[in-house]
Structure formats: C-alpha cells, structure tokens
BADRENVO-97289 format. One record per residue: residue number from 1; residue in three letters; x negated, y negated, z negated of N, C-alpha, C, O in turn. Coordinates in steps of 0.02 Angstrom, whole numbers, m for minus. Each point is the difference from the previous one (the first is absolute). Layout:
// BADRENVO-97289
REC / NUM / ALA / X / Y / Z / X / Y / Z / X / Y / Z / X / Y / Z
...
END
This chain:
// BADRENVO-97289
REC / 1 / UNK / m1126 / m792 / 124 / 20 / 67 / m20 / m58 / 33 / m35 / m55 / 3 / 27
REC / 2 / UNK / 62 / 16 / m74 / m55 / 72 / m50 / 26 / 44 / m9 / 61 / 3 / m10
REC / 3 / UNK / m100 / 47 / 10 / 1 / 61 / m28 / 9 / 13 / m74 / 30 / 48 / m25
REC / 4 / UNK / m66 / m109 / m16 / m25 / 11 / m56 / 84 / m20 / m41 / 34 / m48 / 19
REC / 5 / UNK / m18 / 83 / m61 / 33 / 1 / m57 / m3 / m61 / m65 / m24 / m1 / m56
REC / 6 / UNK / 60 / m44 / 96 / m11 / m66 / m46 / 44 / m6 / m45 / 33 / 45 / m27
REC / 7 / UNK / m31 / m116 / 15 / 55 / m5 / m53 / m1 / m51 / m86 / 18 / 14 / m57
REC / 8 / UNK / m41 / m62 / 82 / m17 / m31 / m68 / 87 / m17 / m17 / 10 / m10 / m60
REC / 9 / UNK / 38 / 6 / 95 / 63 / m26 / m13 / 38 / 64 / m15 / 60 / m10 / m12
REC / 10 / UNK / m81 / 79 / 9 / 25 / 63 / m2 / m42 / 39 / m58 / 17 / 54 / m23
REC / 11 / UNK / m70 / m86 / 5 / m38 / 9 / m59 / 41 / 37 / m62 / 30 / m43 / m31
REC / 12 / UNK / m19 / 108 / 4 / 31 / 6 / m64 / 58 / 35 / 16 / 30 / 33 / m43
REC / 13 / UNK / m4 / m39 / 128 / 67 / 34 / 19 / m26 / 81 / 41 / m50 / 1 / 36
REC / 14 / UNK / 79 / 40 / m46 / m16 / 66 / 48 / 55 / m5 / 52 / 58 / m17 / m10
REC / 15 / UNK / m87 / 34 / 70 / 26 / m5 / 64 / 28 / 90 / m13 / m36 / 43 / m25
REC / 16 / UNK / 103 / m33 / 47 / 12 / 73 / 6 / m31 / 41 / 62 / m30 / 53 / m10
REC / 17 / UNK / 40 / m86 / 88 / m52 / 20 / 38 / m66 / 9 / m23 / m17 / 59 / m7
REC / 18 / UNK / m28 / m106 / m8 / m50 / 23 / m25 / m28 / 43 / m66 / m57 / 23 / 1
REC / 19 / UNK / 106 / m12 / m66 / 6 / 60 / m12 / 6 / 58 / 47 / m55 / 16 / 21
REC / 20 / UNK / 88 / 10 / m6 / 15 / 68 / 47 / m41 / 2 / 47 / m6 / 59 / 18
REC / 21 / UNK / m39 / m109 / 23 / m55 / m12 / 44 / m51 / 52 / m71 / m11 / 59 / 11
REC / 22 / UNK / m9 / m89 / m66 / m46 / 47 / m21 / 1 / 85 / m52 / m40 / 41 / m23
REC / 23 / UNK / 110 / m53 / 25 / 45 / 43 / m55 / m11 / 86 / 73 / m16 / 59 / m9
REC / 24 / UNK / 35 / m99 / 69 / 12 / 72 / 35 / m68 / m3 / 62 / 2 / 31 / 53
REC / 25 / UNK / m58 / m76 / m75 / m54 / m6 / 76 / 18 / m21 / 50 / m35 / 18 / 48
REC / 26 / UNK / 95 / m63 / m31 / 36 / m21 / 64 / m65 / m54 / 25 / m45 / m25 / m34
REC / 27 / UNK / 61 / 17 / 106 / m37 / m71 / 29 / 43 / m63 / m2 / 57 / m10 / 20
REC / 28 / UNK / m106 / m35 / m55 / 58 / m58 / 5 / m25 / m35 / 53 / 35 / m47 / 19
REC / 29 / UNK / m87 / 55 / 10 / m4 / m46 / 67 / 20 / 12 / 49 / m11 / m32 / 52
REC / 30 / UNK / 59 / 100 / m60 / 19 / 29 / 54 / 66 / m75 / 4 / m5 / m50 / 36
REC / 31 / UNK / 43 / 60 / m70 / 67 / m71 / m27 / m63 / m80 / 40 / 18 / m30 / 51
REC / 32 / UNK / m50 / 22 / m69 / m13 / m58 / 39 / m34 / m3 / 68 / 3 / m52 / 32
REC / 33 / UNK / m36 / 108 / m8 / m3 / 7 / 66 / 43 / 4 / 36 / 7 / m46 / 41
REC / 34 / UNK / 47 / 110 / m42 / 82 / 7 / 23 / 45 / m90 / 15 / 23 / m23 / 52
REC / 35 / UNK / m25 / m10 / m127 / 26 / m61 / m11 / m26 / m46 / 51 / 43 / m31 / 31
REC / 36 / UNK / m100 / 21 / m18 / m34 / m45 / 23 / m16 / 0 / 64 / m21 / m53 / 23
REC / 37 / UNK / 26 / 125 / 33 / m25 / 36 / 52 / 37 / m68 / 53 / 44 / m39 / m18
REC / 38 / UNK / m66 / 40 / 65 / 15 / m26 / 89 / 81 / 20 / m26 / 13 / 50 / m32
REC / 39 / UNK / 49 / m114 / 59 / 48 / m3 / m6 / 33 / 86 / 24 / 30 / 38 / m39
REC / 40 / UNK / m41 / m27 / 89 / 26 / 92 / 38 / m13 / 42 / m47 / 30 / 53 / m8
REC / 41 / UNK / m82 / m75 / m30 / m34 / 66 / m48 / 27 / 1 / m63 / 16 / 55 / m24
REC / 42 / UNK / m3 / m128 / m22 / 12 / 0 / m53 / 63 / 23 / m38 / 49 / 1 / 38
REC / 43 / UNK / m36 / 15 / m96 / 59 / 6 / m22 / 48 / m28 / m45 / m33 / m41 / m32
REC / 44 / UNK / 74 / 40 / 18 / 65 / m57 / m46 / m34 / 40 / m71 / m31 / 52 / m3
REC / 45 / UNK / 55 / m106 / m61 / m19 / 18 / m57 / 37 / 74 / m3 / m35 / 47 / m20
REC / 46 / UNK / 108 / m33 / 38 / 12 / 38 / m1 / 3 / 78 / 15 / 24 / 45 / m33
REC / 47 / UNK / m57 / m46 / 96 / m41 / 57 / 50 / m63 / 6 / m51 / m22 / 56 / m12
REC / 48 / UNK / m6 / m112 / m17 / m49 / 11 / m39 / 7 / 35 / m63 / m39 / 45 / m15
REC / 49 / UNK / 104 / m67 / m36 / 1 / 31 / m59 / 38 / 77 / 14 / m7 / 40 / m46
REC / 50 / UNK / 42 / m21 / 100 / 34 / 82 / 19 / m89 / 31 / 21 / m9 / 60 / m10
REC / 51 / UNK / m41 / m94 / 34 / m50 / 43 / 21 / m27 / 13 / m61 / m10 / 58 / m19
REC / 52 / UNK / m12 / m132 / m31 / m22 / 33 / m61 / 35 / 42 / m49 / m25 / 38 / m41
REC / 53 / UNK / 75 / m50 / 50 / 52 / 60 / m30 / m12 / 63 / m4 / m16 / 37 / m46
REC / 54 / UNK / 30 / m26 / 123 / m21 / 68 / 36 / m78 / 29 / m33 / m20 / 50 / m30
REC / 55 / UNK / m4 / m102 / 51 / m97 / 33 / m31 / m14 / 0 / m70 / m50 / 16 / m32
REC / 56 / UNK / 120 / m42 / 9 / m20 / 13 / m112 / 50 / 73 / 2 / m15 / 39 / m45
REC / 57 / UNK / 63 / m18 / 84 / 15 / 54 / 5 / m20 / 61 / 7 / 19 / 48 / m32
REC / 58 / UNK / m66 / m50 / 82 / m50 / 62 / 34 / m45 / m10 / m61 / m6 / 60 / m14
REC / 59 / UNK / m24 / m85 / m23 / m39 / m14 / m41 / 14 / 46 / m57 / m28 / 50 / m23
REC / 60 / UNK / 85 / m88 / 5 / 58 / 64 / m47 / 0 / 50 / 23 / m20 / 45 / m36
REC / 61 / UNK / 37 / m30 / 93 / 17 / 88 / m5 / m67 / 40 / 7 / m5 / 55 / m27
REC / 62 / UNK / m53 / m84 / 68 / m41 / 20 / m33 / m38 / 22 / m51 / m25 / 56 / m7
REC / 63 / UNK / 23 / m107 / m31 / m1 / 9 / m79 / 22 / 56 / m41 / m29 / 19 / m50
REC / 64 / UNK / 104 / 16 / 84 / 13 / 47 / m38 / 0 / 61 / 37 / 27 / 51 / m23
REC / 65 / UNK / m66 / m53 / 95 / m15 / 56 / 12 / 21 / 10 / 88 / m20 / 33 / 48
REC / 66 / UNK / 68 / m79 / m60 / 32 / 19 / 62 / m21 / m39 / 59 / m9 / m61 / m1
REC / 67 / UNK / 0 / 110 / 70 / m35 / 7 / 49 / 30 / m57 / 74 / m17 / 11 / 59
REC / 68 / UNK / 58 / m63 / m78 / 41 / m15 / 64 / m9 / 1 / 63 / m53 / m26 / 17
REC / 69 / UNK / 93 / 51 / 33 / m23 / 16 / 64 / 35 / m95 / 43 / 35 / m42 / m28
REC / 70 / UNK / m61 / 39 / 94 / m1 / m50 / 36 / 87 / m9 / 0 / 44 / 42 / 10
REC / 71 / UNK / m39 / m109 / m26 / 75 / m22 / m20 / 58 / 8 / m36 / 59 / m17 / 2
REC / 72 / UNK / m118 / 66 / m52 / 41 / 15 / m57 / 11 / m64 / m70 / 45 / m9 / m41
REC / 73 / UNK / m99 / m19 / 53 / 2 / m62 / m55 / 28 / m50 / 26 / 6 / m48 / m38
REC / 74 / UNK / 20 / 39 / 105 / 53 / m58 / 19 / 62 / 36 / m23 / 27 / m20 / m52
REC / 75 / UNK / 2 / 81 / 91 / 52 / 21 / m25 / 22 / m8 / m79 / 56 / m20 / m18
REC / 76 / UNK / m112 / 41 / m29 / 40 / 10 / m45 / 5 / m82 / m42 / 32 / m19 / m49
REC / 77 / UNK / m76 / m10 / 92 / 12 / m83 / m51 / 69 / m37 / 41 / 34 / m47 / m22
REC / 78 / UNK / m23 / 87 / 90 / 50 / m31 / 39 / 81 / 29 / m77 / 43 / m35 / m27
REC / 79 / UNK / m57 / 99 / 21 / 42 / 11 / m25 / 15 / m7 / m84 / 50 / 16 / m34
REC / 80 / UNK / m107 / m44 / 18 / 6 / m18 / m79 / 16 / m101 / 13 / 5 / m34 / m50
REC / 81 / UNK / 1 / 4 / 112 / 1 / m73 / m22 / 68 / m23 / 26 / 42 / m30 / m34
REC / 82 / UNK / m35 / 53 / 114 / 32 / m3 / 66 / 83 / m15 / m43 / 24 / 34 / m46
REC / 83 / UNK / 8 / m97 / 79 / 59 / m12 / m26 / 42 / 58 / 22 / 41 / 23 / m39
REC / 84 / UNK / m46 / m1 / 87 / 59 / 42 / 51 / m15 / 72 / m27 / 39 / 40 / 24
REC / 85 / UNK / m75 / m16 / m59 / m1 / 76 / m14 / 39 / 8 / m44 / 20 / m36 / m45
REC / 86 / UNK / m9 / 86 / 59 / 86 / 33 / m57 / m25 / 16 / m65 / m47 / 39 / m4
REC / 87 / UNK / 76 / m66 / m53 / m30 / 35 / m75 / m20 / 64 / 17 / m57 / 20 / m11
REC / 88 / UNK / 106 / 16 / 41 / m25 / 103 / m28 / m96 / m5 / 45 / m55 / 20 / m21
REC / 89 / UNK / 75 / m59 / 89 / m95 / 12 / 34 / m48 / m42 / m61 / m61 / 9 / m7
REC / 90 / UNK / 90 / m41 / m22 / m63 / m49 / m39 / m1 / 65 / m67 / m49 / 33 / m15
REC / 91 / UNK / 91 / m31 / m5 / m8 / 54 / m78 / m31 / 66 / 28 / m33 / 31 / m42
REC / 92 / UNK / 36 / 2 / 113 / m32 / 48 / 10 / m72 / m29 / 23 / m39 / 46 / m10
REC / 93 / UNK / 6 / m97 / 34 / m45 / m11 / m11 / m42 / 5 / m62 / m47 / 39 / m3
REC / 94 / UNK / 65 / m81 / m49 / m33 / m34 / m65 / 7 / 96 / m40 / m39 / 15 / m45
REC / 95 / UNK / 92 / 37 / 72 / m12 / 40 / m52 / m59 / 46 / 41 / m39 / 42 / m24
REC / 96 / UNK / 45 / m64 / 87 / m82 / 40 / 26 / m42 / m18 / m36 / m30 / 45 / m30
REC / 97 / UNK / 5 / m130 / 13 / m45 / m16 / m22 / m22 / 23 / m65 / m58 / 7 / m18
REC / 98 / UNK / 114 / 3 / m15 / m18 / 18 / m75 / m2 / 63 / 4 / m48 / 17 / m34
REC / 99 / UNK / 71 / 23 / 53 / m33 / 73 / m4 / m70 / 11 / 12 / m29 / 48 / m25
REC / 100 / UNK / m1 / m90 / 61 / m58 / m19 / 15 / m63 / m16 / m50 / m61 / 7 / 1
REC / 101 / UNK / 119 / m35 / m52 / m57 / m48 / m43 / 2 / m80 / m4 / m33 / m37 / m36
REC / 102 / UNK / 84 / 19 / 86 / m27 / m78 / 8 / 51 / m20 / m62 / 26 / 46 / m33
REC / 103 / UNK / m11 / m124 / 17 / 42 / m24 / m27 / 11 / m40 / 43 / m39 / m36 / 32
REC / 104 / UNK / 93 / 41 / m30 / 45 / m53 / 46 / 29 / m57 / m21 / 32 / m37 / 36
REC / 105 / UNK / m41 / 30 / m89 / 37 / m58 / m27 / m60 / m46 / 5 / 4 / m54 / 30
REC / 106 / UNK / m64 / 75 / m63 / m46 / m43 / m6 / m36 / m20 / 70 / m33 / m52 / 3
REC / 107 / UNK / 41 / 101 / 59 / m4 / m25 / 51 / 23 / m50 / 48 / m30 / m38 / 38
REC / 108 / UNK / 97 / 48 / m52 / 55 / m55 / 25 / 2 / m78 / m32 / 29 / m50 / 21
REC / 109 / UNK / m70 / 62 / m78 / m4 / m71 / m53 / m74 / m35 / 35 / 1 / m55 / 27
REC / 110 / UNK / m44 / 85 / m31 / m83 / m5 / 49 / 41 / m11 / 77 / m31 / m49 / 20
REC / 111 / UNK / 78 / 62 / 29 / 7 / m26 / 52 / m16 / m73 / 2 / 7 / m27 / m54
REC / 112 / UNK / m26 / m9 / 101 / m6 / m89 / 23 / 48 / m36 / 21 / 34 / 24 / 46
REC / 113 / UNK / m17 / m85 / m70 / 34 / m31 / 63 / m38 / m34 / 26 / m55 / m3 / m28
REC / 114 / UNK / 62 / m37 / 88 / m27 / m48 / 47 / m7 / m58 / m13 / m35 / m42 / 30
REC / 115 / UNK / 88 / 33 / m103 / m42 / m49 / m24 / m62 / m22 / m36 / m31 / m53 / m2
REC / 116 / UNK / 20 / 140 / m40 / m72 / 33 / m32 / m37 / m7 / 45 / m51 / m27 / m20
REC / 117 / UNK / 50 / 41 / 94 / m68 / 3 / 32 / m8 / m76 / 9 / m56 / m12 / m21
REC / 118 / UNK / 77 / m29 / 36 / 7 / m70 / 7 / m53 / m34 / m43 / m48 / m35 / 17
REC / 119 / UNK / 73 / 58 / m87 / m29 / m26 / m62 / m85 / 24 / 4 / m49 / m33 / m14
REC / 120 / UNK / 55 / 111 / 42 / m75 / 7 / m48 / m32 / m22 / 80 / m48 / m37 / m12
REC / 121 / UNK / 57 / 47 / 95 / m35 / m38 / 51 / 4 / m61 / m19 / m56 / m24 / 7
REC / 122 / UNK / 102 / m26 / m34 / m19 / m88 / 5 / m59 / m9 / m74 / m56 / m22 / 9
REC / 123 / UNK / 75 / 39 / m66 / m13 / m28 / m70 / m64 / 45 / m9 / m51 / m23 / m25
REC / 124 / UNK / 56 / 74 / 42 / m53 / 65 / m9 / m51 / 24 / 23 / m38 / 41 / m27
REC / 125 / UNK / 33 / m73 / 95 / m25 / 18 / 55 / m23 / m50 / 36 / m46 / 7 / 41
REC / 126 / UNK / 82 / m73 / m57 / m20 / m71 / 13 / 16 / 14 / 80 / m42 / m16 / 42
REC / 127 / UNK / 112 / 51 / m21 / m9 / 12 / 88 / 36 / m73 / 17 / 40 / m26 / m39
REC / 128 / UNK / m58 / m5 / 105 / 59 / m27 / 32 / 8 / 18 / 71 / m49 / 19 / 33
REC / 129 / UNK / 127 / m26 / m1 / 5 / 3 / 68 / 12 / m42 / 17 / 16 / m49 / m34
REC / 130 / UNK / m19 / 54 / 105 / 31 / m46 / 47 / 101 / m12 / m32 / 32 / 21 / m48
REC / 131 / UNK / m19 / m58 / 101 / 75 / 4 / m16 / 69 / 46 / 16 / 15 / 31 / 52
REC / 132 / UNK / 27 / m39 / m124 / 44 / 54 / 17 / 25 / 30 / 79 / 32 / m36 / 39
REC / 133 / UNK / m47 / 89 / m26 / 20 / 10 / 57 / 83 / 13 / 22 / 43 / m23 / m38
REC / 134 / UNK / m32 / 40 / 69 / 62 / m5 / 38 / 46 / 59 / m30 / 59 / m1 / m20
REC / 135 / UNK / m130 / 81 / 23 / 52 / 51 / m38 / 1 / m19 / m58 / 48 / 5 / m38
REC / 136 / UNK / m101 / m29 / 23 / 14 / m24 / m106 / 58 / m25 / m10 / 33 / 31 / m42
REC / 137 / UNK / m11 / m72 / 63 / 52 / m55 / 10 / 90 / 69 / 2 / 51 / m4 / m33
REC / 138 / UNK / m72 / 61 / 90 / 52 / 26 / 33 / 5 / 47 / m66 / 57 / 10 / m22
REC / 139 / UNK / m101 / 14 / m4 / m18 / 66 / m32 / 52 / m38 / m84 / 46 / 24 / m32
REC / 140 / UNK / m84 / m91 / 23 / 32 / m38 / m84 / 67 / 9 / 3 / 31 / 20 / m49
REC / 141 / UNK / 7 / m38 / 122 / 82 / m6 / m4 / m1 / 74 / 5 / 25 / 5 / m56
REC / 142 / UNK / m30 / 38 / 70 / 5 / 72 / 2 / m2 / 31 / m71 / 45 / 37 / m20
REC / 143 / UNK / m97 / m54 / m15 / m2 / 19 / m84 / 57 / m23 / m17 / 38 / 41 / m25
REC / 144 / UNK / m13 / m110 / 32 / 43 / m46 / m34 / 72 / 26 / 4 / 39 / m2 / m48
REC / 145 / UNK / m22 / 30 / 119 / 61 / 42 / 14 / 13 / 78 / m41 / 49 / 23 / m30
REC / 146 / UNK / m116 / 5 / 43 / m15 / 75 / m31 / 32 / m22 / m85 / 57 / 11 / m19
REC / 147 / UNK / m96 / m33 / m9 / 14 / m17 / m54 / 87 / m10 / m29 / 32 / 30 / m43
REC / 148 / UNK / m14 / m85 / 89 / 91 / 0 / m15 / 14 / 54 / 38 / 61 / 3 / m9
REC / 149 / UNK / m69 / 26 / 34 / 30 / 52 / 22 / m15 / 55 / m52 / 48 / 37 / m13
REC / 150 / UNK / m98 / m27 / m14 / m14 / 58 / m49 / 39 / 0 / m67 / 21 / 47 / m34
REC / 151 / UNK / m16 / m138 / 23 / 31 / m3 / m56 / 112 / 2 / m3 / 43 / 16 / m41
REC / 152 / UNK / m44 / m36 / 100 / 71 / 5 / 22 / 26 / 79 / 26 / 58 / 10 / 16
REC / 153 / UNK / m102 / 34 / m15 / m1 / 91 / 10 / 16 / 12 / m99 / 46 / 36 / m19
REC / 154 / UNK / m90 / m71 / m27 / m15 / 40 / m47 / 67 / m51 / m54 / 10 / 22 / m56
REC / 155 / UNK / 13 / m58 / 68 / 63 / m31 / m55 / 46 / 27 / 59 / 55 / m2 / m27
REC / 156 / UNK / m47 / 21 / 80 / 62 / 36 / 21 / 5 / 75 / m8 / 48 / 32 / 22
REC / 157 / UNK / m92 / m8 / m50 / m23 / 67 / m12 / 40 / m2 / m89 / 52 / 25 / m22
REC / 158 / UNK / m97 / m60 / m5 / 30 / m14 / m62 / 87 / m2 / m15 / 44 / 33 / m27
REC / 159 / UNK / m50 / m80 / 55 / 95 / 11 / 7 / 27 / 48 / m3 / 34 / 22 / m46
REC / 160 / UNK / m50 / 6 / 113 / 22 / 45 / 24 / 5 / 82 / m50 / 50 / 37 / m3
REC / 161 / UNK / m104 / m27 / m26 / m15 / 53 / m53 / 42 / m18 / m57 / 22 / 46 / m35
REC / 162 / UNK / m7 / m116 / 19 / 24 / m14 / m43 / 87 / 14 / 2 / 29 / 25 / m48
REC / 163 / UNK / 0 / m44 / 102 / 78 / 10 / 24 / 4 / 86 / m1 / 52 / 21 / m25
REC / 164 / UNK / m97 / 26 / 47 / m10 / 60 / m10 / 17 / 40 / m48 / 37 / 49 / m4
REC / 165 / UNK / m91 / m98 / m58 / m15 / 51 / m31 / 56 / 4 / m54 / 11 / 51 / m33
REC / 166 / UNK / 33 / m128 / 26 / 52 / m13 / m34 / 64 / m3 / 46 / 39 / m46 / 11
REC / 167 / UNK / m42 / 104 / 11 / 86 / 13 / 52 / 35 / m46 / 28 / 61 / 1 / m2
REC / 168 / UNK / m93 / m44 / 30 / 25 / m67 / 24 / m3 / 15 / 67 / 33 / m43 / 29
REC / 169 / UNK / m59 / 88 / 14 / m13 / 15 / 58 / m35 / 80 / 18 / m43 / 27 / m36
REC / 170 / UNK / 70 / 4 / 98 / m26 / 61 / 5 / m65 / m1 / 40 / m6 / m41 / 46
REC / 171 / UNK / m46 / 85 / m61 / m45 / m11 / 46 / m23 / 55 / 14 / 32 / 41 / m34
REC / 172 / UNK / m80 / m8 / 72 / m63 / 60 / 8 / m64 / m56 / m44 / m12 / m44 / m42
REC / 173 / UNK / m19 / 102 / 108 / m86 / m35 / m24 / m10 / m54 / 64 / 1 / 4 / 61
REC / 174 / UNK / m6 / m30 / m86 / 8 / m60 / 40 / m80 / m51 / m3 / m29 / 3 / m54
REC / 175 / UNK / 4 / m38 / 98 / m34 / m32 / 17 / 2 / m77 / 25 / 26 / m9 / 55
REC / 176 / UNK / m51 / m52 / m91 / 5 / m66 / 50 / m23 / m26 / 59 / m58 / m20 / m5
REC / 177 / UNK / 78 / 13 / 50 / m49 / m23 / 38 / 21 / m63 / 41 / 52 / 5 / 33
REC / 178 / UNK / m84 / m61 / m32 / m11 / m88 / m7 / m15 / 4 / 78 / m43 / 39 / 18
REC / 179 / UNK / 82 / m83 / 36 / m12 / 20 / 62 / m7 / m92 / 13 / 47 / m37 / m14
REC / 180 / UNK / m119 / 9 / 43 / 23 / m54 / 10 / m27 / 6 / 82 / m47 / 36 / 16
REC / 181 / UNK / 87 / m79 / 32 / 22 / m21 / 50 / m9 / m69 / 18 / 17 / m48 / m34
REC / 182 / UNK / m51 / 48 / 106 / m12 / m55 / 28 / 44 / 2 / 76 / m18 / 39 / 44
REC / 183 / UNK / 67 / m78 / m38 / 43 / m37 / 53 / m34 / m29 / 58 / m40 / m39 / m27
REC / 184 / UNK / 30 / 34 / 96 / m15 / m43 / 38 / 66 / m27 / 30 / 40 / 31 / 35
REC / 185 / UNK / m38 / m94 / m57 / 72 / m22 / 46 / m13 / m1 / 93 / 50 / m11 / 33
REC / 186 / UNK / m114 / 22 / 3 / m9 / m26 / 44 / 15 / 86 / 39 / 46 / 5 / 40
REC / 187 / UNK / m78 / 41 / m51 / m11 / 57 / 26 / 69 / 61 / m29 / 13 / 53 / 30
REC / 188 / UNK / 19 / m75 / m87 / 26 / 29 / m47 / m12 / 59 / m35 / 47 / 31 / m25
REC / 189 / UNK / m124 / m7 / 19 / m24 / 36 / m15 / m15 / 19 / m74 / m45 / m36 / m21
REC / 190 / UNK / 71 / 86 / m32 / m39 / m32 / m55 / m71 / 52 / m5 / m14 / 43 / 42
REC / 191 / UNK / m30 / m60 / m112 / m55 / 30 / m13 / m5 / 3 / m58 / 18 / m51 / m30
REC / 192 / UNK / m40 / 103 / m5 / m43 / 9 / m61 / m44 / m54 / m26 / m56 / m9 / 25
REC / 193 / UNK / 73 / m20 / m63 / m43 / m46 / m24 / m84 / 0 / m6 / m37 / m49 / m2
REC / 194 / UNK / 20 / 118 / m1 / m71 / 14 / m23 / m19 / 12 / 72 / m57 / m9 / 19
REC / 195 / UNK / 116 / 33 / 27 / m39 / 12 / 51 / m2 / m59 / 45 / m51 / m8 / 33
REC / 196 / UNK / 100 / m36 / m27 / m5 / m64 / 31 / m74 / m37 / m23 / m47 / m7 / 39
REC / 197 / UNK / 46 / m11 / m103 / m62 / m51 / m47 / m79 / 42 / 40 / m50 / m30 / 21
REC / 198 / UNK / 61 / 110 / m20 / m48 / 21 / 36 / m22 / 21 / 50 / m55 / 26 / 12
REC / 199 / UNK / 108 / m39 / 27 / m12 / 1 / 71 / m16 / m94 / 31 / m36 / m14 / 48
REC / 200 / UNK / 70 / m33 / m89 / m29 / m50 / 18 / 71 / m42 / 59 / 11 / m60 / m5
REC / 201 / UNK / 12 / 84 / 33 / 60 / m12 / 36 / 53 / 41 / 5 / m4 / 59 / m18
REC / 202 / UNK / 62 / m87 / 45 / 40 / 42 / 40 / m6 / 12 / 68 / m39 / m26 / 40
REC / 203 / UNK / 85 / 73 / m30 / 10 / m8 / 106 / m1 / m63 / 32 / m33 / m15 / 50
REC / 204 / UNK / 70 / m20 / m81 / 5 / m60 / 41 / m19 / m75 / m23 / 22 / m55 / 18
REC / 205 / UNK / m89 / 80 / m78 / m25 / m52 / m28 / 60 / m66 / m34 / m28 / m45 / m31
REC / 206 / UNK / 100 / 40 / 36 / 26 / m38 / m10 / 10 / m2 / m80 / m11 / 53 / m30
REC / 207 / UNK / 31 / m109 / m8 / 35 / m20 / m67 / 33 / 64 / m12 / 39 / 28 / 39
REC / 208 / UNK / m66 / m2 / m123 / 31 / 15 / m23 / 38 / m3 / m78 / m14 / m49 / m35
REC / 209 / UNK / 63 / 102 / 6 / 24 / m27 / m51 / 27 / 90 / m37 / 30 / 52 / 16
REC / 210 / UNK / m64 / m83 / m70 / 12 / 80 / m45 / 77 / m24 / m32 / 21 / m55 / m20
REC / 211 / UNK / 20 / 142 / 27 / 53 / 12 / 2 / 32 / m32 / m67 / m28 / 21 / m50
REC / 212 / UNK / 81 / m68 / 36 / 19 / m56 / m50 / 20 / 67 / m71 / m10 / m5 / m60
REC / 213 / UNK / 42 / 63 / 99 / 22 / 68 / m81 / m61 / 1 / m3 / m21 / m41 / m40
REC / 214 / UNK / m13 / 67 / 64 / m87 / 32 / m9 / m41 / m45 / m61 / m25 / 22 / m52
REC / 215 / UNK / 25 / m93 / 74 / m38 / m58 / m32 / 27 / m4 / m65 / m32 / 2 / m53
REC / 216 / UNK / 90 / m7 / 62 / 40 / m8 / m82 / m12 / 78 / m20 / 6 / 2 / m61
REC / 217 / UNK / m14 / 38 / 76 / m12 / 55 / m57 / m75 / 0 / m19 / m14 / 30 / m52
REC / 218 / UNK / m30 / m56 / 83 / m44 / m10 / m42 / m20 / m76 / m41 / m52 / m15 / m30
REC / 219 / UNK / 96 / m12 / 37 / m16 / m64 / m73 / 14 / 36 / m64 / m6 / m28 / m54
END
C-alpha cells in the first residue's frame, strides 16, 4: 500500500477524483485510510464515494458563501441523489442552491461513483486491500437492484406521462414507485429488499425468494 500517487499505466489519463481532490482542497487520504481501516472501521467504495460527495458539497456551498449548520450537507445531498425523494423535495432543494449561487448542474456532473473512487485508490494511489468483504459483496447486489429498480420507476414513469399526455388515460400528479419484496417461504414473512440485504437475515434465518411480479418488473 502507498500513499504516493502513482501511475506509469495511468500516465496521460486524469483521474476525476483526483481532479476535485485539488480543484476544491479535499483529503484524498482521507478515501484510503477510511478504505483500508480494521474490517469494523472501514468503508464500502460506496459509503466512500456518498462521503466524498458530501465533502465536494460543503466545499461548494462554502465557496459561495454559505454557512452550513451540522447535518445540513447530508440532508441536502440526501435530497439532491436519494432514489425515494419526490421531484417537488429535490427541485426545492437545487432551487435553494441556486439562489445561493451554486450551480447545480455542474455539481451533480462533479458527483463520484464508486467506481471513480476505485480507480483513483487502486491506479492512483497504488492502494491495495485485503479481500472483498462480506458487506462489499452485500452492498454490489444492493447497487445492482437500486439501479433496476431506478430504471424500471423511470420507463414506467415515461409511459405513463406519455398515455397522459395523449388522452389515452386519466391521471393527477402522480408518482412511481418500484416496490421490491423478499418472501420467506419458511416464516412467511416478507421484507424490503434493502432492508433484508442490510440487516443480513431474516427472523428465522430460513431460504429465501424475492417475490416472482416484483423480479419480473425489474428485468
């Protein structure tokens, strides 16, 4: 493991983490200490790129003046990223921001994914760890679900505006929302998918099986 910023095979390429590491004064060793810490301590690429997120945020609103108080820069990145927040809470966010001064567009483009921090800790940073751990493992199928689920919310949304807007169907204001479900045949209990994957079991530890409508709406 180094500290030092290597890279003869990354030679000629800019890392976007490491842009914004010097663009806004962030710590980037904070990303490989966190990464690398005693298994209890450490965190998933992902816990990693919402923290650096969060800290290119506060960075921003600083920048233009503004003062954030304690849990104000989770809230409002909860509410500019977060699948489950309602358009009207995300647009009344982003128009706080710009009254402010910030740009939001160009902020939301500078956000990370987890696969960015990946790139600039292995290639950049020359980090390695130990092996994938268990939440890494729990946390990947968790992205992997989020994801069809985000994208199976936003082509049923589509539709849906679409049957609307051409009198094919009556509607209000209406909202999607993608519900997936986990079955225990043993306990007959079901669970939230995000909350089952993160809680780690059920009640009765037995086999389970996500709900067969649920699964097919997100292929």
């Amino acid at each position: 493991m180094s500290g030092e910023e290597t890279g003869t095979a990354t030679r000629g390429r800019r890392s976007k983490v490491r842009r914004l590491i010097g663009e806004y004064d962030l710590d980037g060793e904070r990303l490989e200490d966190l990464w690398t810490a005693e298994k209890d301590d450490r965190l998933s690429l992902r816990e990693l790129a919402d923290d650096f997120n969060q800290r290119l945020l506060r960075a921003v609103m600083v920048d233009v003046g503004m003062n954030p108080l304690d849990g104000e820069v989770a809230n409002t990145y909860r509410l500019l990223t977060d699948d489950d927040v309602s358009s009207g809470m995300r647009t009344q966010a982003r128009q706080t921001l710009e009254r402010e001064g910030v740009d939001v567009d160009r902020l939301s483009k500078n956000f990370v994914s987890h696969q960015a921090i990946h790139t600039y800790l292995t290639k950049y940073r020359g980090v390695t760890r130990d092996e994938q751990t268990d939440a890494d493992r729990v946390q990947k199928g968790l992205d992997t679900i989020q994801r069809l689920r985000s994208r199976t919310a936003a082509v049923s949304e589509n539709i849906v505006e679409n049957l609307v807007s051409t009198g094919r169907i009556d509607a209000g204001d209406f909202e999607v929302l993608v519900d997936v479900r986990v079955f225990c045949r043993d306990c007959g209990t079901q669970y939230d998918v995000q909350e089952l994957l993160e809680a780690g079991q059920c009640e009765c530890g037995g086999d389970v099986v996500v709900d067969a409508d649920e699964a097919e709406s997100s292929d």
